[in-house]
LOTI-489034 format. One record per residue: x, y, z of N, C-alpha, C in turn. Coordinates in Angstrom, 2 decimals, always signed. Each point is the difference from the previous one (the first is absolute). Layout:
N
<miza><n_xx>X</n_xx><n_yy>Y</n_yy><n_zz>Z</n_zz><ca_xx>X</ca_xx><ca_yy>Y</ca_yy><ca_zz>Z</ca_zz><c_xx>X</c_xx><c_yy>Y</c_yy><c_zz>Z</c_zz></miza>
...
# end
This chain:
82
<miza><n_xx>-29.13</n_xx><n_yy>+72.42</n_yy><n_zz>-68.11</n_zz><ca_xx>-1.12</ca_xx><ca_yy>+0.84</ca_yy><ca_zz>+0.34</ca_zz><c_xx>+0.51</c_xx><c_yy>+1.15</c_yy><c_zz>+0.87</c_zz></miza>
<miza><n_xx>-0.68</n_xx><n_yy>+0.97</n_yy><n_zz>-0.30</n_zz><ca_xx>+0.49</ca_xx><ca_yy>+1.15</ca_yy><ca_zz>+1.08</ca_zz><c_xx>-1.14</c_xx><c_yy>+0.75</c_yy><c_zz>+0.21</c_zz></miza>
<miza><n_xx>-0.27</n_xx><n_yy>+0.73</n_yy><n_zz>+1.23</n_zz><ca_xx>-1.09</ca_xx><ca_yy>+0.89</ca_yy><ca_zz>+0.37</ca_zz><c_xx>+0.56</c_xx><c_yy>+1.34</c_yy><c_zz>-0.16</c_zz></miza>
<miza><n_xx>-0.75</n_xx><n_yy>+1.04</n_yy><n_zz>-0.43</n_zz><ca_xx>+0.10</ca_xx><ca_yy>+1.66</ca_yy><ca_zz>+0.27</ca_zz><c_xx>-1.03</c_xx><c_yy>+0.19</c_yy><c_zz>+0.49</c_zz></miza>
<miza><n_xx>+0.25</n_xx><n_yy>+0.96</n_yy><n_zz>+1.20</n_zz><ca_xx>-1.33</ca_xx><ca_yy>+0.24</ca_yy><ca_zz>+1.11</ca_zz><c_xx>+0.53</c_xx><c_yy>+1.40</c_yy><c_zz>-0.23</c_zz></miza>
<miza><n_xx>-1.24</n_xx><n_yy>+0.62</n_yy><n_zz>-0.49</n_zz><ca_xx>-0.48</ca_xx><ca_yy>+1.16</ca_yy><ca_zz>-0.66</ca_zz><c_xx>+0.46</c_xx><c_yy>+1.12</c_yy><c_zz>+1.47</c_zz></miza>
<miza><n_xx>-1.75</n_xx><n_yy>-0.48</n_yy><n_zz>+0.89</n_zz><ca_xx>-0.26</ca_xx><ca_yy>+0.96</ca_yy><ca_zz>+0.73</ca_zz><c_xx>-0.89</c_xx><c_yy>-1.58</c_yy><c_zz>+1.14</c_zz></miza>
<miza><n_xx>-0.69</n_xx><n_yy>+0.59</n_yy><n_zz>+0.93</n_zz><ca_xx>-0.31</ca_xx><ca_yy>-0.71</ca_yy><ca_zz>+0.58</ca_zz><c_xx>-1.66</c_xx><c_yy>-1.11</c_yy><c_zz>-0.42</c_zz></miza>
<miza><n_xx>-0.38</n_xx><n_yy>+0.91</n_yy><n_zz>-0.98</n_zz><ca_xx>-0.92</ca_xx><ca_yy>-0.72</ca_yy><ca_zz>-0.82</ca_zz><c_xx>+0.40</c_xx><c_yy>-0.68</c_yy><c_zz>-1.43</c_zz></miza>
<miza><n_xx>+0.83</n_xx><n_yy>+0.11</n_yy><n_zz>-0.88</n_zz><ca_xx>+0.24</ca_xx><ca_yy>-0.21</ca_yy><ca_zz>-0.94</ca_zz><c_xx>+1.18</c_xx><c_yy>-1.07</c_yy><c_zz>-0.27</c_zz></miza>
<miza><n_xx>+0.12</n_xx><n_yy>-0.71</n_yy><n_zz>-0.81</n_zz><ca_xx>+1.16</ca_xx><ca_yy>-0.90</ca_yy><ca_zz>+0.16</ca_zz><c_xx>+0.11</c_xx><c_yy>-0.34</c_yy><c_zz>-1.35</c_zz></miza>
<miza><n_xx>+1.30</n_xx><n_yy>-0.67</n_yy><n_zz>-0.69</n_zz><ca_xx>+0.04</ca_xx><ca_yy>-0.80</ca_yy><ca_zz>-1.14</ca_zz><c_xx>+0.69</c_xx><c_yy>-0.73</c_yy><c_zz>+0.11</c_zz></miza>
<miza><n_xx>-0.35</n_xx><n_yy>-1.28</n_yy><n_zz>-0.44</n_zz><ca_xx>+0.75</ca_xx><ca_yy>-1.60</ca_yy><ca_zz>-0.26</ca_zz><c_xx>+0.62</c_xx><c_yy>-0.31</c_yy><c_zz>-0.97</c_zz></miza>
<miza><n_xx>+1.00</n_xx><n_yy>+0.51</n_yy><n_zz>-0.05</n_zz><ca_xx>+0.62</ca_xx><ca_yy>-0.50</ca_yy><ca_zz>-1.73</ca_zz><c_xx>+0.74</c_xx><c_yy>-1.72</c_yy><c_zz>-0.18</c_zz></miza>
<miza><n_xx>+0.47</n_xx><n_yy>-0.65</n_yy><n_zz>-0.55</n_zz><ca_xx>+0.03</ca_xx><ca_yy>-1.20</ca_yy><ca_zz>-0.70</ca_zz><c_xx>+0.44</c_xx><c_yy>+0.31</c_yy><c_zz>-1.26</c_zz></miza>
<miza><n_xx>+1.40</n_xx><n_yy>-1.12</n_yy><n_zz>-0.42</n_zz><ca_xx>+0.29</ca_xx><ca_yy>-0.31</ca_yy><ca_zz>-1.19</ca_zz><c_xx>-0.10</c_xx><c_yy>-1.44</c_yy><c_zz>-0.40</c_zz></miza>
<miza><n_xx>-1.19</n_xx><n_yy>-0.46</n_yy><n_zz>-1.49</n_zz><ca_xx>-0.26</ca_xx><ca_yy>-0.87</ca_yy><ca_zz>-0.13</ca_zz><c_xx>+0.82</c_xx><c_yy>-0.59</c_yy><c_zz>-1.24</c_zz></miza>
<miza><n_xx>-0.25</n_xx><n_yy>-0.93</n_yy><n_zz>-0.53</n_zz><ca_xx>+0.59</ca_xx><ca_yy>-0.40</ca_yy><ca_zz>-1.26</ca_zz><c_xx>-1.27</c_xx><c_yy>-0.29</c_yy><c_zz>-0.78</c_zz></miza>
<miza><n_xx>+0.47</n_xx><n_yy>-0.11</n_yy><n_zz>-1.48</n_zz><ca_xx>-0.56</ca_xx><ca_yy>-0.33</ca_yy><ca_zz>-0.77</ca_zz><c_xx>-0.01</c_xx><c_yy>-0.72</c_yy><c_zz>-1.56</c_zz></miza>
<miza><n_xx>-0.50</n_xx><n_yy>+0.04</n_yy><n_zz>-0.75</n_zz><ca_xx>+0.93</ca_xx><ca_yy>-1.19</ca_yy><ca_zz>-1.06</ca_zz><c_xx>+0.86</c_xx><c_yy>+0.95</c_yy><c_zz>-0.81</c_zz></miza>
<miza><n_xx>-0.20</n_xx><n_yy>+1.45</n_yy><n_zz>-0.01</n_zz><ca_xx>+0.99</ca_xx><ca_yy>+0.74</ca_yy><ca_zz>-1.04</ca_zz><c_xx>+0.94</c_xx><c_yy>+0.48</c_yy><c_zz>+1.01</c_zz></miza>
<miza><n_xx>+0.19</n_xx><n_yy>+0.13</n_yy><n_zz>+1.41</n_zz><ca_xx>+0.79</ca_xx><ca_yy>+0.88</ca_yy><ca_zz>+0.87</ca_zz><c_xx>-0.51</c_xx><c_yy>+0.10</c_yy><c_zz>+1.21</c_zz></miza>
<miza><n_xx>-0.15</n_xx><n_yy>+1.28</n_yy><n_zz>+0.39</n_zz><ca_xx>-0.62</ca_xx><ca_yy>-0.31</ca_yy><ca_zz>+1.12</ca_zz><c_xx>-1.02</c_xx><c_yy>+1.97</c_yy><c_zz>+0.98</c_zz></miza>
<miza><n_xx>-0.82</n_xx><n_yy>-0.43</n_yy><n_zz>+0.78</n_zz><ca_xx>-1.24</ca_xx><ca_yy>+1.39</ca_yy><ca_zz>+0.08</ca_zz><c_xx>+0.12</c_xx><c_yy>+0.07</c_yy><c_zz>+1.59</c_zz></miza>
<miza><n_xx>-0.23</n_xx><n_yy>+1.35</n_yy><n_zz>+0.21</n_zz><ca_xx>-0.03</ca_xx><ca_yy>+0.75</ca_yy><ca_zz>+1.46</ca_zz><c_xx>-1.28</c_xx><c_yy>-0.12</c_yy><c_zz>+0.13</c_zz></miza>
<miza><n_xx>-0.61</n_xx><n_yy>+0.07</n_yy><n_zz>+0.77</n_zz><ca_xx>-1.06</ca_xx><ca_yy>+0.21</ca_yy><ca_zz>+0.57</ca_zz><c_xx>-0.39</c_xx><c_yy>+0.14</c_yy><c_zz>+1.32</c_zz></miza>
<miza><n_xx>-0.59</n_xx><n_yy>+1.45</n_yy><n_zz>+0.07</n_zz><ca_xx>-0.15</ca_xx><ca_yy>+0.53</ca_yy><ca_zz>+1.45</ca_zz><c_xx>-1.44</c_xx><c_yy>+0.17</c_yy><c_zz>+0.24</c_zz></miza>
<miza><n_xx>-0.55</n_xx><n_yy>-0.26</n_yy><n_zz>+1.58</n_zz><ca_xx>-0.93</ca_xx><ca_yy>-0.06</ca_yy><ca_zz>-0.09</ca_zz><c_xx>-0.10</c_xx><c_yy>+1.01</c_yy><c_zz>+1.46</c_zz></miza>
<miza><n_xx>-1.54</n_xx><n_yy>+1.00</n_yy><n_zz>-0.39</n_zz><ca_xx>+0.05</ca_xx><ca_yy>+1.34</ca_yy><ca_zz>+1.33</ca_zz><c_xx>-1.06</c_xx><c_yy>-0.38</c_yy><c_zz>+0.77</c_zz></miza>
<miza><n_xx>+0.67</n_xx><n_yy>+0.00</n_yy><n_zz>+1.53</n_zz><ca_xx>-1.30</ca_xx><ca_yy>-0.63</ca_yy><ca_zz>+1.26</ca_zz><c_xx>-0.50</c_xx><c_yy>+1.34</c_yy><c_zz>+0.37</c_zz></miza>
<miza><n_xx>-0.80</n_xx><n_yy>+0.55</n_yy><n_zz>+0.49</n_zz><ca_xx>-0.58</ca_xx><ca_yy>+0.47</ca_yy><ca_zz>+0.78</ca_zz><c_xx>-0.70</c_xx><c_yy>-0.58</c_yy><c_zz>+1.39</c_zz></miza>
<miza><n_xx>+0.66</n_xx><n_yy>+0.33</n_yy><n_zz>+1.48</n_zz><ca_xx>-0.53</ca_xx><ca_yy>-0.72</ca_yy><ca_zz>+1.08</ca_zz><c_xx>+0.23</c_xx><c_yy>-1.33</c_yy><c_zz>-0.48</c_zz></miza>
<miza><n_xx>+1.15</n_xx><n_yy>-0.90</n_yy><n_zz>-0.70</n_zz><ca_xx>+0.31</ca_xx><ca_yy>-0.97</ca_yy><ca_zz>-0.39</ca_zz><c_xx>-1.12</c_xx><c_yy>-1.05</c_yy><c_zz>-0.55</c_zz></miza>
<miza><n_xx>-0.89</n_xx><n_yy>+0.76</n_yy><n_zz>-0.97</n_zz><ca_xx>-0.98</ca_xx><ca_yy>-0.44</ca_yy><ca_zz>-0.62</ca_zz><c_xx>+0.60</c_xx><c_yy>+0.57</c_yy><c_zz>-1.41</c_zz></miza>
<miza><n_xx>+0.23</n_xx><n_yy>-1.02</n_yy><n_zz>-0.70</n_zz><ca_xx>+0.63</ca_xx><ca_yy>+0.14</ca_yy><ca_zz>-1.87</ca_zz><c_xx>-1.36</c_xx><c_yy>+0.94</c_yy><c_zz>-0.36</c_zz></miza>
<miza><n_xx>+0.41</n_xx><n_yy>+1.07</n_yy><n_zz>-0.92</n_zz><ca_xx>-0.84</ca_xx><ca_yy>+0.66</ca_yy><ca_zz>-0.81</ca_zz><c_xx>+0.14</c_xx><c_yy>+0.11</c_yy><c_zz>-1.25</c_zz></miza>
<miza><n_xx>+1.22</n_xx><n_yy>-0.20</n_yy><n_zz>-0.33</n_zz><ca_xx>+0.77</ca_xx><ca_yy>+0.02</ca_yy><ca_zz>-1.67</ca_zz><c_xx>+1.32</c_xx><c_yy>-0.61</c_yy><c_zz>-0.25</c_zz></miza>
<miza><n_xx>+0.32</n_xx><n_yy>-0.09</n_yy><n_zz>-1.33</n_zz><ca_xx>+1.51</ca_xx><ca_yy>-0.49</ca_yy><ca_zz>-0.38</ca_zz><c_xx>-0.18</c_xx><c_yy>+0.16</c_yy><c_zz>-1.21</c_zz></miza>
<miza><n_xx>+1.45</n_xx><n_yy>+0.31</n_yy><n_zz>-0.66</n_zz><ca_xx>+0.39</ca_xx><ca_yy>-0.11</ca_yy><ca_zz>-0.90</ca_zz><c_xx>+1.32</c_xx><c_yy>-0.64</c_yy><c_zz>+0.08</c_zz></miza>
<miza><n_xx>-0.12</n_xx><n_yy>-0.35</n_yy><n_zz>-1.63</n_zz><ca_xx>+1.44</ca_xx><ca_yy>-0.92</ca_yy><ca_zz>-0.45</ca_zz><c_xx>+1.16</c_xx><c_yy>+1.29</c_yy><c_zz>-1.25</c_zz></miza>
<miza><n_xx>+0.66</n_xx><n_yy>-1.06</n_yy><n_zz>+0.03</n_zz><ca_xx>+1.10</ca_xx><ca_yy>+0.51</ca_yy><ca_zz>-1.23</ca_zz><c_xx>+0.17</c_xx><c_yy>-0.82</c_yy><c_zz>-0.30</c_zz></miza>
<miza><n_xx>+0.72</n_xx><n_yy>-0.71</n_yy><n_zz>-1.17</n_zz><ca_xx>+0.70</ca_xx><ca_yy>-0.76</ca_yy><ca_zz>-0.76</ca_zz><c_xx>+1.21</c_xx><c_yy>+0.25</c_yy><c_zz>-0.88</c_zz></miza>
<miza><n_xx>+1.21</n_xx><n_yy>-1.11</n_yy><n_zz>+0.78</n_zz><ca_xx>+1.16</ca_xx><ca_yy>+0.30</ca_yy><ca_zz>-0.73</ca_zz><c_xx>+0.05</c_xx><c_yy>-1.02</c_yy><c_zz>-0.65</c_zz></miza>
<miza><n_xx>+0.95</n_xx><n_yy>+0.58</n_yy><n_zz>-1.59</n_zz><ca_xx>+0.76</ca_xx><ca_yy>-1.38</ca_yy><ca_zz>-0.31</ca_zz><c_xx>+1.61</c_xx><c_yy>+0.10</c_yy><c_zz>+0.41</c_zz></miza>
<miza><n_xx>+0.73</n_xx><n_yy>+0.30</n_yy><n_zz>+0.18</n_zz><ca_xx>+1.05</ca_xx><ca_yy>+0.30</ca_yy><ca_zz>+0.79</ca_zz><c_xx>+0.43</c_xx><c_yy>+0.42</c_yy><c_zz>+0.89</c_zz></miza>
<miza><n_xx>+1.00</n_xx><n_yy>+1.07</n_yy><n_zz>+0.76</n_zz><ca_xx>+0.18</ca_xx><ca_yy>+0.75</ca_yy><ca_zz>+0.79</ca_zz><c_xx>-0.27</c_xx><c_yy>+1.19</c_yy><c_zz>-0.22</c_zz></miza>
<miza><n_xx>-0.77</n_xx><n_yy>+0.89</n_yy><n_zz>+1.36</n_zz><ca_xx>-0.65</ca_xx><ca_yy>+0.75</ca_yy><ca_zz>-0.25</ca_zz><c_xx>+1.11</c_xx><c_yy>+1.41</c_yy><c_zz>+0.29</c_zz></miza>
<miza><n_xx>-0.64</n_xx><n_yy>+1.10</n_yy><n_zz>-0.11</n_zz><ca_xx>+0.71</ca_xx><ca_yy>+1.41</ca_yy><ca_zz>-0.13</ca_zz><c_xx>-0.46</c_xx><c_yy>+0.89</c_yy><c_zz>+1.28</c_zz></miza>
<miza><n_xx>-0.32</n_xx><n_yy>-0.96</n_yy><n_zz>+0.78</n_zz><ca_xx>-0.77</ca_xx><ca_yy>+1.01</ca_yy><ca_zz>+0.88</ca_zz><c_xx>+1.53</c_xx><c_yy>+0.58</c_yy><c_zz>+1.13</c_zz></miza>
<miza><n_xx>-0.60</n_xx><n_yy>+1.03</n_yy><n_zz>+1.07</n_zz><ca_xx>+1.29</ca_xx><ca_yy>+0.04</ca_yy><ca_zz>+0.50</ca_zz><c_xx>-0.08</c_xx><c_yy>-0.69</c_yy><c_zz>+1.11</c_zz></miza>
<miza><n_xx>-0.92</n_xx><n_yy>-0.31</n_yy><n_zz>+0.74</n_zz><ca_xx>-0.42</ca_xx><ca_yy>-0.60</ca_yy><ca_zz>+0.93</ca_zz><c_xx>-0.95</c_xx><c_yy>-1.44</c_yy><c_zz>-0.30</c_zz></miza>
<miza><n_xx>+0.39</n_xx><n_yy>-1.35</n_yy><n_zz>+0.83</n_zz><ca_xx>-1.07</ca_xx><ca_yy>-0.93</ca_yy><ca_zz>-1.10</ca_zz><c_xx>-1.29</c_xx><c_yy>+0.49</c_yy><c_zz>+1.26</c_zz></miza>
<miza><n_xx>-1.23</n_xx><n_yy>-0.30</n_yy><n_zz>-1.33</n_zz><ca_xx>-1.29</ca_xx><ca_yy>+0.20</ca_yy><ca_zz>+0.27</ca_zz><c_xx>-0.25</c_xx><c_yy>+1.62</c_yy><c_zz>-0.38</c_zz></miza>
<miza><n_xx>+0.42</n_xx><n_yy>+1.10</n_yy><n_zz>-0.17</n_zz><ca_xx>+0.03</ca_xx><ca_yy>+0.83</ca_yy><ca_zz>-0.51</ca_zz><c_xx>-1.22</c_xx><c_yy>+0.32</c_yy><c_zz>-1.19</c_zz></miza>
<miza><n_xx>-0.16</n_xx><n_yy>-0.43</n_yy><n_zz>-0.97</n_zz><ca_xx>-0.97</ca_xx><ca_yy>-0.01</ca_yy><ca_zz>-0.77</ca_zz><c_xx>-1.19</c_xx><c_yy>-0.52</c_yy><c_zz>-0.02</c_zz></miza>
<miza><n_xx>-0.22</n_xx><n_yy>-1.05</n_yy><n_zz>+0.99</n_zz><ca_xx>-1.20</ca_xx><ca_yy>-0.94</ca_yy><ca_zz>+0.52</ca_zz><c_xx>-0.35</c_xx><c_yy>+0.86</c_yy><c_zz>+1.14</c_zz></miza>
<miza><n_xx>+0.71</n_xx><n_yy>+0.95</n_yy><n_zz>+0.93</n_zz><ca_xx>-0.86</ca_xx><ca_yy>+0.33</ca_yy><ca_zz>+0.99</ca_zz><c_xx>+0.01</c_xx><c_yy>+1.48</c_yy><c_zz>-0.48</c_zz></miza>
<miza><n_xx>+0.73</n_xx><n_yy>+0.97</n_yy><n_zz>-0.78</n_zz><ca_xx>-0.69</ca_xx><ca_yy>+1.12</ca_yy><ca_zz>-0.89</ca_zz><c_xx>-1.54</c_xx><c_yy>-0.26</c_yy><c_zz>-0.57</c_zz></miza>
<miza><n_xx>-0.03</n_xx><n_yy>-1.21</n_yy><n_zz>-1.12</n_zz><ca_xx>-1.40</ca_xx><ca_yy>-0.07</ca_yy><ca_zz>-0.44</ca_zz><c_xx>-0.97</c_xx><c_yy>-0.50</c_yy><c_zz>+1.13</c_zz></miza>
<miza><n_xx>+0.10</n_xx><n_yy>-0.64</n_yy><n_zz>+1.25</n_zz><ca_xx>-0.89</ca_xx><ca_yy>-0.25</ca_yy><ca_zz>+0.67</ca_zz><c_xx>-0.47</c_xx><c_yy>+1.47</c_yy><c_zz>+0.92</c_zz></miza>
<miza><n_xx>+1.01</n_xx><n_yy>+0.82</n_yy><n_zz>+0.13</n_zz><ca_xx>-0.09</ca_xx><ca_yy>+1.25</ca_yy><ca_zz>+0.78</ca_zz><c_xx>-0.93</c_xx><c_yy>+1.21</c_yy><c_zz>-1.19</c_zz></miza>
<miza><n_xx>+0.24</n_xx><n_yy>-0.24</n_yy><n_zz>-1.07</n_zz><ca_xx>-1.09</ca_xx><ca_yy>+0.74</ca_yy><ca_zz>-1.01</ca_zz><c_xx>-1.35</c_xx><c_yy>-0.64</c_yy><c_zz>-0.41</c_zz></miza>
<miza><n_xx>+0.33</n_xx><n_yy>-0.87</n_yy><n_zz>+0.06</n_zz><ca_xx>-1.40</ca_xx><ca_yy>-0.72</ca_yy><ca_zz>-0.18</ca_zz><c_xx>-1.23</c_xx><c_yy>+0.13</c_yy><c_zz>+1.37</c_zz></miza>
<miza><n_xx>+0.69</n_xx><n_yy>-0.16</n_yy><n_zz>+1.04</n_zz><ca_xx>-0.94</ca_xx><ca_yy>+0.17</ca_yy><ca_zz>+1.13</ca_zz><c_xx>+0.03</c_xx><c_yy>+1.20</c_yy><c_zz>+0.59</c_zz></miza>
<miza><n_xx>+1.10</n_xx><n_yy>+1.04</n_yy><n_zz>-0.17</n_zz><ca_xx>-0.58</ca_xx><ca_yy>+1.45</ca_yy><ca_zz>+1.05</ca_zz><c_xx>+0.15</c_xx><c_yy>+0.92</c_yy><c_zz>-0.95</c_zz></miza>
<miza><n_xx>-0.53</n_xx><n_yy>+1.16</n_yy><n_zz>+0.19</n_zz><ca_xx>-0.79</ca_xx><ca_yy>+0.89</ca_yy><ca_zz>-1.03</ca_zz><c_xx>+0.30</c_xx><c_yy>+1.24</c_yy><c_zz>+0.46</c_zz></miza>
<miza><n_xx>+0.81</n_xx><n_yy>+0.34</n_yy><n_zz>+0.59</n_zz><ca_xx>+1.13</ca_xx><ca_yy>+1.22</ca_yy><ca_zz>+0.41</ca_zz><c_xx>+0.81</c_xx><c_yy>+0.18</c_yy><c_zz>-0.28</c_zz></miza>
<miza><n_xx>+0.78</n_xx><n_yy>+0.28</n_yy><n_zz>-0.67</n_zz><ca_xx>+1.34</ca_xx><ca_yy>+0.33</ca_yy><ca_zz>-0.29</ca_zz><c_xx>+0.95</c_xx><c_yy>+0.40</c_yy><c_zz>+1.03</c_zz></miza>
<miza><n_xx>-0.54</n_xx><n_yy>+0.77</n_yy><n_zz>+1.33</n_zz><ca_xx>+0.78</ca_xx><ca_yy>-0.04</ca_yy><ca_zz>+0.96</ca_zz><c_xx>+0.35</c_xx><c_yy>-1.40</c_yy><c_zz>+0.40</c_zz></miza>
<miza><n_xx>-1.36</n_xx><n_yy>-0.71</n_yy><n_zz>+0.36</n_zz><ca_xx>-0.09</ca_xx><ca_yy>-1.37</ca_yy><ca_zz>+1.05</ca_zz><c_xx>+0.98</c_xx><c_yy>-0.75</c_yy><c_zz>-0.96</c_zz></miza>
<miza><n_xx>+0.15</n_xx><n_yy>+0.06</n_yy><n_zz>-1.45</n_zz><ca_xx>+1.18</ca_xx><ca_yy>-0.61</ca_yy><ca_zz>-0.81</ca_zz><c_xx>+1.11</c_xx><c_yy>+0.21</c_yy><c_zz>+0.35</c_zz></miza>
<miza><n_xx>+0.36</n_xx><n_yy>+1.15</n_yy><n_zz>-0.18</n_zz><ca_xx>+1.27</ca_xx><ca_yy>+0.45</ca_yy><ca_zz>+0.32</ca_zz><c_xx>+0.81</c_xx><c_yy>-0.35</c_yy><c_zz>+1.48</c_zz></miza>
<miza><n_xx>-1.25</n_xx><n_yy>-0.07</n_yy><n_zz>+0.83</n_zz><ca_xx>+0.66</ca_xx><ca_yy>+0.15</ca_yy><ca_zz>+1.40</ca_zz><c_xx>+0.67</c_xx><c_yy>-1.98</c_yy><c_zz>+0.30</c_zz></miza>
<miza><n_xx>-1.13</n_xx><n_yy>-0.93</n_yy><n_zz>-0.64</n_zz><ca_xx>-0.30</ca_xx><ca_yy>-1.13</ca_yy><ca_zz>-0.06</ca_zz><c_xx>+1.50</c_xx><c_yy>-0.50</c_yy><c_zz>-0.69</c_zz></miza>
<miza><n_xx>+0.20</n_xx><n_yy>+0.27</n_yy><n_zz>-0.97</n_zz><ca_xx>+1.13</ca_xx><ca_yy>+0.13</ca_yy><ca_zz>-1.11</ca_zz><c_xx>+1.47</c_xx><c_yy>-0.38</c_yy><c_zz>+0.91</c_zz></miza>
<miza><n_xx>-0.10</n_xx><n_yy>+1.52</n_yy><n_zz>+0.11</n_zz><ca_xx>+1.28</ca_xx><ca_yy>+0.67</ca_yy><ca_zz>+1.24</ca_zz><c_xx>+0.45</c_xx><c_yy>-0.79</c_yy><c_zz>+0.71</c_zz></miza>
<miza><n_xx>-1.38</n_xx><n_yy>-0.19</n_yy><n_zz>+0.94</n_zz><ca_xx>+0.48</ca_xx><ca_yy>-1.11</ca_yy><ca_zz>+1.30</ca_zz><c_xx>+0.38</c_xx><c_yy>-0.90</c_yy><c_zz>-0.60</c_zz></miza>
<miza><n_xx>-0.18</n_xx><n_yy>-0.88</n_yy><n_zz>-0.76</n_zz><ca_xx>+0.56</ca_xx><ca_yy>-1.34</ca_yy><ca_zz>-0.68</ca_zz><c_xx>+1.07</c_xx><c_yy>+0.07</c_yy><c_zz>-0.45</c_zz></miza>
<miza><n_xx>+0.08</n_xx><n_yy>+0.91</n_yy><n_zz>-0.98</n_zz><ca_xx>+1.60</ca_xx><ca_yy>+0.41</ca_yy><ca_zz>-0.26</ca_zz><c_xx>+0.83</c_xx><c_yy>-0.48</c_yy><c_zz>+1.00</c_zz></miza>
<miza><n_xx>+0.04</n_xx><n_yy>+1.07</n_yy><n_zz>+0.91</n_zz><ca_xx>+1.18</ca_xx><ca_yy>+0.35</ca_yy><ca_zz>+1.31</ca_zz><c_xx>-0.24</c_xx><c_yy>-1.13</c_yy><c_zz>+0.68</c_zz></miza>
<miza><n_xx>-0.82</n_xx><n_yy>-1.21</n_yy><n_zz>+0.02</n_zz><ca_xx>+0.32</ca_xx><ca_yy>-1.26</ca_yy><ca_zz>+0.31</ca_zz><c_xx>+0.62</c_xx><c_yy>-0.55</c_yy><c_zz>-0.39</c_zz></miza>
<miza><n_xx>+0.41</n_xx><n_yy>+0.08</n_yy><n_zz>-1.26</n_zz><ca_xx>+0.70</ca_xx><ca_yy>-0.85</ca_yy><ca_zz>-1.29</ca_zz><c_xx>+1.70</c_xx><c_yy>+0.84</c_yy><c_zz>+0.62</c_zz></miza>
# end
């Protein structure tokens, strides 16, 4: 499990689970550490990402904010964590 803390309101919980074909990321976004959303991925192998969680916390960052800046900036910071 690992946390990315956005900003001082925002957060995401990511997790790698298994499953019977391989195995799925799934991150989930707190606000004031109250869950508001998640999404999954599903692998059957090893994944291509460059960073793991990479693609599970992209689609959770489009799915819930509706700026393209607040994306980008959201993005970034995570990156340069990695």
């Amino acid at each position: 499990m690992k946390i990315f803390t956005i900003n001082k309101e925002y957060s995401i919980v990511c997790d790698t689970k298994s499953t019977r074909s391989g195995f799925k990321h799934v991150a989930i976004l707190c606000r004031n550490g109250y869950e508001i959303g998640s999404a999954k991925v599903c692998y059957l192998n090893r994944t291509w990402e460059r960073f793991t969680y990479e693609t599970v916390l992209r689609r959770i960052i489009d799915v819930y904010f509706t700026e393209e800046k607040e994306k980008n900036e959201y993005l970034t910071k995570i990156e340069k964590e990695n």
